[in-house]
C-alpha positions as CSV (number, residue, x, y, z in Angstrom):
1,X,2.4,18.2,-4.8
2,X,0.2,16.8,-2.2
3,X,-1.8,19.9,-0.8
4,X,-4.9,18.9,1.4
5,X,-3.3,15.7,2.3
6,X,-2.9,14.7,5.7
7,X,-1.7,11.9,7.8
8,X,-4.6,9.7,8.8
9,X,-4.1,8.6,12.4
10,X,-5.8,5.4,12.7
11,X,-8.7,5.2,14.7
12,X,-8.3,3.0,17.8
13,X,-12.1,1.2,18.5
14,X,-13.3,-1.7,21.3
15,X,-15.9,-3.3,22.2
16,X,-17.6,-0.2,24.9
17,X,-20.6,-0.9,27.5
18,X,-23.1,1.7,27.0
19,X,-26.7,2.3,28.4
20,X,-29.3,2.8,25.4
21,X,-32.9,5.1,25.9
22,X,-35.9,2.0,26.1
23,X,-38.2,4.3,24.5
24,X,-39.2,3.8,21.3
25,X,-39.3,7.7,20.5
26,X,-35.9,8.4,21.2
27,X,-32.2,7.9,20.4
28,X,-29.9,8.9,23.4
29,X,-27.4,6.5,24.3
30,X,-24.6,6.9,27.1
31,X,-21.0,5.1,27.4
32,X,-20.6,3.6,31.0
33,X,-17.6,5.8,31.9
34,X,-19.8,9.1,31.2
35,X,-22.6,7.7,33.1
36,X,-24.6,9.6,35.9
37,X,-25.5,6.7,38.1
38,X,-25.7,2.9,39.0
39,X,-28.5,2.8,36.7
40,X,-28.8,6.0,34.4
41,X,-32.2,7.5,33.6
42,X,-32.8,8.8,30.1
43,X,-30.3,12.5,29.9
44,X,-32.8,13.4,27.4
45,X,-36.5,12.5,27.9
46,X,-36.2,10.8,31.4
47,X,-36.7,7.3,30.5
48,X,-35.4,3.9,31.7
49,X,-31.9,3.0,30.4
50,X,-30.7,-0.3,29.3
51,X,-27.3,-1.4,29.6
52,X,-25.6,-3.1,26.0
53,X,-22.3,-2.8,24.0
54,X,-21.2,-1.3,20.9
55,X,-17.6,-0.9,19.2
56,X,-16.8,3.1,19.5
57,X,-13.8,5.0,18.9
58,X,-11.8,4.3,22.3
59,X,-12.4,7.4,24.6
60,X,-11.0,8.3,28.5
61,X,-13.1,10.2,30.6
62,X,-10.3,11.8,33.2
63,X,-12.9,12.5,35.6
64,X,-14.1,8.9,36.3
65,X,-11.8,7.3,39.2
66,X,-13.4,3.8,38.9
């Protein structure tokens, strides 16, 4: 019997741009394609963003035309 088993899907992942909070206190971080603006301020305390990469789970953002 296999109850509880499911299929795993695997998990499709890239290489993503994402803009990361500069200050030290805190964690946010934004992926490109969910981005506000040219150059995103901080969604959470305000704060200067900086742009890097990171591999994450591959997600579309329908909304984005771009």
């Amino acid at each position: 019997m296999s109850f509880g088993r499911r299929n795993q899907e695997e998990i499709v992942t890239e290489e993503t741009k994402i803009w990361v909070c500069k200050a030290d206190d805190c964690k946010c971080w934004v992926r490109d394609n969910f981005k506000s603006g040219a150059v995103p301020t901080c969604p959470i305390c305000k704060s200067d963003m900086e742009q890097t990469t990171r591999v994450l789970e591959v997600i579309n953002n329908p909304g984005k035309h771009s």
